[in-house]
Kinemage of the C-alpha trace (Angstrom):
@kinemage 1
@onewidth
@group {chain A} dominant
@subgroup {mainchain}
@vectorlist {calphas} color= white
{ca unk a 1} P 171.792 84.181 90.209
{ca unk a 2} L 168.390 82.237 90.819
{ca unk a 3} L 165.694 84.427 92.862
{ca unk a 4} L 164.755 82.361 95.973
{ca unk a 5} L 161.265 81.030 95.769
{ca unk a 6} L 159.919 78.929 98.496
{ca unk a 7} L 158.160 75.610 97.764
{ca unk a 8} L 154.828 77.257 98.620
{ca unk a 9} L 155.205 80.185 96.827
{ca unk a 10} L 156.212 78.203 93.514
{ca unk a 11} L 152.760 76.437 93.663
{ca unk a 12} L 150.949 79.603 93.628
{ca unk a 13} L 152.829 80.729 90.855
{ca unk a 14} L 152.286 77.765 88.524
{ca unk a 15} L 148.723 77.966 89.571
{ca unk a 16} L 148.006 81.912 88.480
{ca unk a 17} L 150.506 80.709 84.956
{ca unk a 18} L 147.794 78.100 84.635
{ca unk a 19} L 145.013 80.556 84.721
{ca unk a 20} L 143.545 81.338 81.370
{ca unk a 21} L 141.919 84.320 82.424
{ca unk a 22} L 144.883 85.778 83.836
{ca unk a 23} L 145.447 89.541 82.624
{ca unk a 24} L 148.412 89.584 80.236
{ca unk a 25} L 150.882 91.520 82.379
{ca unk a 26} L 150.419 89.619 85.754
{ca unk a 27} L 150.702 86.140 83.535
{ca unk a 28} L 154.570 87.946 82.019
{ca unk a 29} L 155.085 89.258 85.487
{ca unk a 30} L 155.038 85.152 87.130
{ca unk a 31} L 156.520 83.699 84.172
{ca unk a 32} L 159.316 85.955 84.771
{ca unk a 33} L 159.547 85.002 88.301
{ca unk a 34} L 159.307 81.284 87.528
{ca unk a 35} L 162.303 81.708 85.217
{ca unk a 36} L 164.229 83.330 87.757
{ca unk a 37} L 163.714 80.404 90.020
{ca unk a 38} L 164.823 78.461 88.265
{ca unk a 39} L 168.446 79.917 87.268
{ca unk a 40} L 167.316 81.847 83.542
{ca unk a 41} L 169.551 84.460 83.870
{ca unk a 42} L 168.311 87.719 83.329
{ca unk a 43} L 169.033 89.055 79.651
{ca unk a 44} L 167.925 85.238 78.251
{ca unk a 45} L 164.503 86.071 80.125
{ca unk a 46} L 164.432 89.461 78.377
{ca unk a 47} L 165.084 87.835 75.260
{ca unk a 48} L 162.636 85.013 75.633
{ca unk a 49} L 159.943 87.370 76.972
{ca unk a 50} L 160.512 90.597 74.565
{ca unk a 51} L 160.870 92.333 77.463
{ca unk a 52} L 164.067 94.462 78.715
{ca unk a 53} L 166.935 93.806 81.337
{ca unk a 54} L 166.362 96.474 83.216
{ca unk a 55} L 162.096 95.369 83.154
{ca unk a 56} L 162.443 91.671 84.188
{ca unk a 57} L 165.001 93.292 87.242
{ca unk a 58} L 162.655 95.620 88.453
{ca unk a 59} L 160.007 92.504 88.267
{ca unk a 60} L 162.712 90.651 90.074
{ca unk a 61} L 162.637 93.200 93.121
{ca unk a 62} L 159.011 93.476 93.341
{ca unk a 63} L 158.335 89.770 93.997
{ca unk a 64} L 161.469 90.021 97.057
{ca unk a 65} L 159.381 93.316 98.299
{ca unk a 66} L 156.126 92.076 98.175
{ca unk a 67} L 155.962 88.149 97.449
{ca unk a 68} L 153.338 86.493 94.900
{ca unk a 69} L 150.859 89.141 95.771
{ca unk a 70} L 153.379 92.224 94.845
{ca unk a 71} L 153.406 90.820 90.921
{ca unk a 72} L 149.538 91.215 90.551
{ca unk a 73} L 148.284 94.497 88.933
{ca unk a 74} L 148.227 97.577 90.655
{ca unk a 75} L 145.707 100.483 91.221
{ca unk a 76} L 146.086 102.829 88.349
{ca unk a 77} L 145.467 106.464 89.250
{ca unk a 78} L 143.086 108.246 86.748
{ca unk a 79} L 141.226 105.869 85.759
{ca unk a 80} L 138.310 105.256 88.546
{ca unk a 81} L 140.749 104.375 91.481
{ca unk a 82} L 141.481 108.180 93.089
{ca unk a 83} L 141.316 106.194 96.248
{ca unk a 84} L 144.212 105.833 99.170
{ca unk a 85} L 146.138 102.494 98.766
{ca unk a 86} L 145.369 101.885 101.714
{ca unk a 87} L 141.641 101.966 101.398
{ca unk a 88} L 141.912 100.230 98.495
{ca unk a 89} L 143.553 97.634 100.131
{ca unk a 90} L 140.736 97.421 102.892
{ca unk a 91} L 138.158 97.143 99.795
{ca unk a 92} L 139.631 94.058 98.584
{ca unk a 93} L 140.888 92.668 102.080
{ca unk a 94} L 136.803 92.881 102.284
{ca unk a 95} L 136.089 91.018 99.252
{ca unk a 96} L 138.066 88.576 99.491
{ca unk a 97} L 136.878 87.462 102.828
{ca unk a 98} L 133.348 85.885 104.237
{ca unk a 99} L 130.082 88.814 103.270
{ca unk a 100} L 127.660 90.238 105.745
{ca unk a 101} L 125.582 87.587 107.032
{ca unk a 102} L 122.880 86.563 104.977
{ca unk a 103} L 124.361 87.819 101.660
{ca unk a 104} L 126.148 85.624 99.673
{ca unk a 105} L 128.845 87.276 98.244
{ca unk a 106} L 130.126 91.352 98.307
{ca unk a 107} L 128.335 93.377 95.816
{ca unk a 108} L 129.419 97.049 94.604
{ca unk a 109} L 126.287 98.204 96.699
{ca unk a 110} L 127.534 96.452 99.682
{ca unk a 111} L 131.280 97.754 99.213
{ca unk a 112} L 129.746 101.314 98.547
{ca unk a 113} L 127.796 101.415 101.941
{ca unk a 114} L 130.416 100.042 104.026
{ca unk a 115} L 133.576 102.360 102.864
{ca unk a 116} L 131.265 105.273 101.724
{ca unk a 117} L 132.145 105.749 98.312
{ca unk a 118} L 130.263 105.421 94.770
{ca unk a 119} L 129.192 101.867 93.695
{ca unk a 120} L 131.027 103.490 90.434
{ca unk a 121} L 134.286 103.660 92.329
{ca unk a 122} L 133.795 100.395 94.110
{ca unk a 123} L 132.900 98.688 90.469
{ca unk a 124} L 136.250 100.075 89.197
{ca unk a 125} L 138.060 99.028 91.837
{ca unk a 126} L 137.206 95.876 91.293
{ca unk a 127} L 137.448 96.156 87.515
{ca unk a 128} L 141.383 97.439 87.478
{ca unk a 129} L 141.877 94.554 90.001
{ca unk a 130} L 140.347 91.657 88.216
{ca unk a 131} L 138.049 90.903 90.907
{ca unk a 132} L 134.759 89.086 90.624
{ca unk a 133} L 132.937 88.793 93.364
{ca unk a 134} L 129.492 88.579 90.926
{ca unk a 135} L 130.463 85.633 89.205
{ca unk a 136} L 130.524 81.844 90.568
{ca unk a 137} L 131.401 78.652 89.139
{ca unk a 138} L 131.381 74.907 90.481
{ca unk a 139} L 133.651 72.429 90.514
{ca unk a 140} L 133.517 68.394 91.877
{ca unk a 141} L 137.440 66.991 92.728
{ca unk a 142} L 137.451 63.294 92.167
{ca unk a 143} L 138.119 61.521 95.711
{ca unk a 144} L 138.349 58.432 93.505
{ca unk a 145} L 141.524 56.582 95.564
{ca unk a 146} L 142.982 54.949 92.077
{ca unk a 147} L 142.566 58.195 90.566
{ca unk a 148} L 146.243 58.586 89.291
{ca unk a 149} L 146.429 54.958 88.139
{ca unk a 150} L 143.170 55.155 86.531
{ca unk a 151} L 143.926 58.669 84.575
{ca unk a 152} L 147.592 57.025 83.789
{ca unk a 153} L 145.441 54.113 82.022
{ca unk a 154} L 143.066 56.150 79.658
{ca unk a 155} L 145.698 58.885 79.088
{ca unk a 156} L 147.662 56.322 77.879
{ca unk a 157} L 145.595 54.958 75.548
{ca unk a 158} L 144.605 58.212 74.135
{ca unk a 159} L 148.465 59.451 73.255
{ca unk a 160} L 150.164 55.926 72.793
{ca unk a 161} L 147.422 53.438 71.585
{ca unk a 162} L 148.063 49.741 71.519
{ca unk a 163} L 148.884 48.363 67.909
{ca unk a 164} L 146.291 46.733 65.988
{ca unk a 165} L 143.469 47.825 68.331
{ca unk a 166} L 140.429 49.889 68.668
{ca unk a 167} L 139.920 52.155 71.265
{ca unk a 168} L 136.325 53.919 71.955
{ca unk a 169} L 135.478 56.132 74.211
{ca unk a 170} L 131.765 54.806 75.709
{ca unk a 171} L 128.842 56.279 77.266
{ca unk a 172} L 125.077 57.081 77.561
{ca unk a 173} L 123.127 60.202 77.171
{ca unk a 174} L 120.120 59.411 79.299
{ca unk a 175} L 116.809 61.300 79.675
{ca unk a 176} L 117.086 63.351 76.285
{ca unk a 177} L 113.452 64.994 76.354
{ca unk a 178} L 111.117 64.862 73.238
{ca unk a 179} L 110.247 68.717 73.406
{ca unk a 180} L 107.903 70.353 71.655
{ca unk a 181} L 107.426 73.776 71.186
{ca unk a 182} L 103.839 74.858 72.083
{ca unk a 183} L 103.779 77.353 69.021
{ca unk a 184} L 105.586 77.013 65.920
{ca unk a 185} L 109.251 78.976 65.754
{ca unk a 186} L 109.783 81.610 63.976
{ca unk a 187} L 112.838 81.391 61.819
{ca unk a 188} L 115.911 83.691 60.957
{ca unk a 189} L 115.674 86.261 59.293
{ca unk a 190} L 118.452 89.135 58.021
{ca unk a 191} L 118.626 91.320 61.657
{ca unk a 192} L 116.737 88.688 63.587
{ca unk a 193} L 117.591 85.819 65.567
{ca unk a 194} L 115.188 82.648 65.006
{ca unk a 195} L 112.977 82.571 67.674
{ca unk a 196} L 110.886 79.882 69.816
{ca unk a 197} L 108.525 79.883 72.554
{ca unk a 198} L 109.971 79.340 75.945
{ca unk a 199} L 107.181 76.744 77.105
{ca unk a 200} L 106.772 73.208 75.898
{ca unk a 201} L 104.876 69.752 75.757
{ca unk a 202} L 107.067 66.829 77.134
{ca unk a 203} L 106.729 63.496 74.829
{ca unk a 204} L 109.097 61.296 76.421
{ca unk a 205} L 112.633 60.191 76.481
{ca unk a 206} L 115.196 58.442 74.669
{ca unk a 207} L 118.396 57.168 75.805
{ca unk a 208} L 121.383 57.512 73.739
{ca unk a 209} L 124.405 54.798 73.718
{ca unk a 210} L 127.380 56.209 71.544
{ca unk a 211} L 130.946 55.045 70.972
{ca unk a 212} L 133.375 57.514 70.161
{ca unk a 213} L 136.287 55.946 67.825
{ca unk a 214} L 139.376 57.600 69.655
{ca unk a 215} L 141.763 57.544 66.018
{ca unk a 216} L 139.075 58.586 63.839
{ca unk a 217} L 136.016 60.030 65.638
{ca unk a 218} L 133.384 57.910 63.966
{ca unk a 219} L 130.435 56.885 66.419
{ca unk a 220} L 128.770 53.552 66.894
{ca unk a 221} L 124.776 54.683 68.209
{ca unk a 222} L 121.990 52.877 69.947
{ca unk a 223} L 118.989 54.650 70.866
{ca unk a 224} L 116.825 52.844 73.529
{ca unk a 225} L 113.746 53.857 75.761
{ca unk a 226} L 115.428 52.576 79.083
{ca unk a 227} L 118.689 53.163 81.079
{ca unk a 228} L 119.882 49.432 82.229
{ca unk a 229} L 122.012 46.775 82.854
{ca unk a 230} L 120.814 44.808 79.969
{ca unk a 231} L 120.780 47.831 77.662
{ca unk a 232} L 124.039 48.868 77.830
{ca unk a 233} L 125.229 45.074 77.324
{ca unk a 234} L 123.389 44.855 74.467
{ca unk a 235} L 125.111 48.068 73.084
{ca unk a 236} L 128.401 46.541 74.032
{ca unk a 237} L 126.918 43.200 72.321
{ca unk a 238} L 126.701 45.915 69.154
{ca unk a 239} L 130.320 47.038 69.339
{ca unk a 240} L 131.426 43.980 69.485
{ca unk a 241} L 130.019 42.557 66.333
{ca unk a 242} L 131.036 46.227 64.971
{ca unk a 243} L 134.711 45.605 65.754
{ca unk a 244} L 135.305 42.380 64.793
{ca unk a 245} L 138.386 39.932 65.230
{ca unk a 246} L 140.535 42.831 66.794
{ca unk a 247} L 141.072 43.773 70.434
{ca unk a 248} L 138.783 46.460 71.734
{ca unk a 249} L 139.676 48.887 74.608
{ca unk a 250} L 136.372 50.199 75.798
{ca unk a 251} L 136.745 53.640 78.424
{ca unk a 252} L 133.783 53.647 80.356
{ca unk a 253} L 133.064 55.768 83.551
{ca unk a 254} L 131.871 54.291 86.935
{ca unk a 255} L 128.179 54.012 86.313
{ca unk a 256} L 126.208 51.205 88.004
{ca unk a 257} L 125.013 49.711 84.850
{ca unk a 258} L 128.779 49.450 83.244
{ca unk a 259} L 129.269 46.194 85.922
{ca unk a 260} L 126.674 44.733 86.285
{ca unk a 261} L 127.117 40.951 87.124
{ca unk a 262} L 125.801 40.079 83.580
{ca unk a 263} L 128.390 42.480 82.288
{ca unk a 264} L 131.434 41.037 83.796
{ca unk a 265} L 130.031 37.345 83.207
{ca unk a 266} L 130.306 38.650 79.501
{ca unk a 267} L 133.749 40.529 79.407
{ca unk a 268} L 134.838 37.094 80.957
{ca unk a 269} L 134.024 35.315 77.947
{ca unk a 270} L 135.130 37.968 75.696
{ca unk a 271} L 139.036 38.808 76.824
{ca unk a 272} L 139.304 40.538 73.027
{ca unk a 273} L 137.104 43.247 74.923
{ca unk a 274} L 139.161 44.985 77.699
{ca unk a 275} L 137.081 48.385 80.129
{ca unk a 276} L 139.182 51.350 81.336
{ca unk a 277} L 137.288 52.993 83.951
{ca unk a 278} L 137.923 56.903 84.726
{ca unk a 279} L 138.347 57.893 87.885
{ca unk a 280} L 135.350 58.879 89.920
{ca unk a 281} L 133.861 62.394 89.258
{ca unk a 282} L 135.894 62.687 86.294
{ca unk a 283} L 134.102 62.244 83.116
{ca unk a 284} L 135.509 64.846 81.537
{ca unk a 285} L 138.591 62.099 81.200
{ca unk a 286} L 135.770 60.346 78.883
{ca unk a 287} L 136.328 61.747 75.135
{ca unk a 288} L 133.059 61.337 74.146
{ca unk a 289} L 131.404 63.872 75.969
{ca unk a 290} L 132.854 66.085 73.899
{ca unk a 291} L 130.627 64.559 71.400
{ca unk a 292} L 127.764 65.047 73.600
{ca unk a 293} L 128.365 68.623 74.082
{ca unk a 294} L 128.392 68.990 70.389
{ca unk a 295} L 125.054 67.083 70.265
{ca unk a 296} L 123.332 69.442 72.709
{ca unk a 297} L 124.614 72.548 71.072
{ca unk a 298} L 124.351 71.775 67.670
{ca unk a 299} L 121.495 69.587 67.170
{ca unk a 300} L 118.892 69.311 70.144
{ca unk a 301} L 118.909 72.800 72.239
{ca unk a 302} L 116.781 74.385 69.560
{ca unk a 303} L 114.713 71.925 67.754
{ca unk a 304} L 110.934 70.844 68.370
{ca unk a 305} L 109.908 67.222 69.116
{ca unk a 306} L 106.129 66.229 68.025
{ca unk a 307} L 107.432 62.477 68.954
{ca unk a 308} L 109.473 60.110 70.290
{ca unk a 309} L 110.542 58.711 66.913
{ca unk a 310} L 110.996 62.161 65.641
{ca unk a 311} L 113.704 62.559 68.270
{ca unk a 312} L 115.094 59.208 67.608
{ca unk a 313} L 115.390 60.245 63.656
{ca unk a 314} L 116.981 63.247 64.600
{ca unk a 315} L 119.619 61.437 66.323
{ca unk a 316} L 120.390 59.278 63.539
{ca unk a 317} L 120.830 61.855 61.338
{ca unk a 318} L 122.771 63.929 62.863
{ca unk a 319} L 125.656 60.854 63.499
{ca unk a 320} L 124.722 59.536 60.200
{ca unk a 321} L 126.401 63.390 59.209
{ca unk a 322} L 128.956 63.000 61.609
{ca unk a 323} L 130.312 59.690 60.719
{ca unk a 324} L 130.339 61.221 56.845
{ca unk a 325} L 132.946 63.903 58.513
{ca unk a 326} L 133.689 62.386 61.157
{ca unk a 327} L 136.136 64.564 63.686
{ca unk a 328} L 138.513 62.652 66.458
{ca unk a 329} L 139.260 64.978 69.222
{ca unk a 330} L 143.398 65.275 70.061
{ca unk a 331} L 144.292 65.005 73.539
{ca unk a 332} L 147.129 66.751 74.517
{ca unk a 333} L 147.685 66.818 78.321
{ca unk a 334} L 149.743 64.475 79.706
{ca unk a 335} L 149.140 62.394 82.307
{ca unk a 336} L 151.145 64.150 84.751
{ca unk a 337} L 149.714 67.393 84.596
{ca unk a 338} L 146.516 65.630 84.904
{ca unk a 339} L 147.533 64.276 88.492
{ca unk a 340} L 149.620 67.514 89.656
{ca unk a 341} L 146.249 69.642 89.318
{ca unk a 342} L 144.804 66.909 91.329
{ca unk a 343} L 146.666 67.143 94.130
{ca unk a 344} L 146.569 70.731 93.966
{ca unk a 345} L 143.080 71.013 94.154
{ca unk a 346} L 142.740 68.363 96.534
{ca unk a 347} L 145.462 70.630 98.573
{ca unk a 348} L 143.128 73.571 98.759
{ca unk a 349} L 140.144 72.178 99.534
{ca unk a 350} L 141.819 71.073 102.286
{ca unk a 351} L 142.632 73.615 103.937
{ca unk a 352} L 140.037 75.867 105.526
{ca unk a 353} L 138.619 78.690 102.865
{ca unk a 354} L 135.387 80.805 103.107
């Protein structure tokens, strides 16, 4: 028979299956319990799983003892944790609520002084419970109010494109610095990394206009010295006469400078040439900054700049490689998924969290 899951509880569990850095055995653990929900009877769970009858039935009864929280890992004795359950418990009750004032987050030191034990013990607690306090990462949710219509749009055109169009992926890379090392770098050698000095002399910026060709990855460039209006419609001036006699579908983000009033005028006399905006606070919908990434890793985080046009050449040769191999990026995520993680996270920041 099914194992009774309630609404709630079925959202945390897709959220923790969603969770890359979920530990293997908590991720088999909800999987198993998802199943169960909805009907998989027991032995085809075992078989689908590798796991035995008698293992996903014992899983079974600890999410009806102790809910989503019963399938995470457990304390395991010997190995750090010689603690009480139930001070363990109290340890991460503790860390996963608000710090001491004026501290920012629970440290080991802090969890030492406050239950008197080791900072070993309290690290290893928080070790065999994959607890981070230490670590932090950000996050923006897009309040954008067309934000499923919008994502349904440029999904679209990434997994069903329109036949006998182009689709590119557009935007700028604005205030790339002309660096230059104040003393030449030293370069790699067998045992050593290449090395560089970690001040610098500014000379200047460049701003980078790329088109990402969504089927085959090739780029379409302009470098300028300004970010405006009029530079990114001569850019799209530039794809135009690129693309020629064949419908364009241009995915742009919500930038000031991507409608401008001379902008639309344009697109008005142009209908071949059609924008897809992402939503707001979601330019990781946008494919090519993935390209961007690449360019920042690859090709400007560890060279030196005497120049403006050095920089500029730089740029041109790297695409100029690119476009030689040029690599499209796959999307795979449907547009669905897309919007049910929205709502999610829109859910929890919601509610009231420290």
């Amino acid at each position: 028979m099914s194992l009774s899951v309630t609404s709630e509880q079925r959202r945390e569990l897709e959220e923790l299956a969603s969770q890359r850095s979920l530990k293997q055995g908590h991720a088999q653990r909800v999987r198993v319990v998802l199943l169960a929900a909805d009907g998989v009877a027991g032995v085809e769970i075992g078989r689908r799983l590798g796991l035995s009858e008698f293992t996903v039935s014992r899983i079974r009864r600890r999410f009806e003892e102790g809910g989503v929280a019963g399938l995470a890992d457990r304390p395991k004795p010997g190995r750090g944790n010689d603690l009480p359950l139930e001070t363990v418990g109290k340890i991460l009750s503790a860390v996963l609520s608000a710090p001491p004032k004026g501290h920012s987050h629970w440290s080991t030191g802090l969890l030492a002084r406050k239950f008197g034990i080791g900072r070993t013990t309290a690290h290893k607690v928080l070790r065999e419970n994959d607890v981070k306090p230490h670590q932090h990462r950000t996050f923006k949710v897009s309040r954008d109010p067309k934000f499923d219509e919008k994502v349904v749009d440029v999904v679209g055109l990434y997994l069903n494109p329109p036949d006998k169009a182009i689709v590119v992926s557009v935007d700028e890379k604005t205030q790339i610095q002309a660096l230059e090392r104040t003393q030449p770098m030293l370069p790699l050698r067998p045992g050593q990394a290449m090395r560089s000095t970690h001040d610098y002399k500014r000379n200047g910026v460049v701003d980078l206009y790329a088109a990402l060709e969504v089927a085959t990855g090739k780029v379409v460039h302009r470098v300028t010295g300004s970010h405006t209006g009029a530079d990114f419609l001569a850019f799209l001036k530039q794809l135009a006469r690129t693309y020629q006699d064949v419908d364009l579908h241009v995915i742009v983000d919500n930038s000031s400078t991507h409608s401008t009033p001379e902008v639309m005028q344009w697109l008005a006399a142009h209908p071949r040439v059609s924008f897809h905006f992402t939503p707001t606070s979601a330019s990781w919908l946008n494919q090519v900054e993935g390209l961007f990434s690449i360019l920042t890793r690859r090709s400007l985080r560890r060279t030196s700049f005497p120049t403006k046009a050095a920089l500029r050449r730089h740029l041109a040769d790297f695409l100029a490689d690119w476009n030689r191999h040029p690599t499209p990026f796959v999307w795979t995520k449907p547009a669905r998924t897309i919007i049910r993680h929205h709502r999610r996270m829109l859910a929890r920041i919601s509610r009231t969290e420290h």
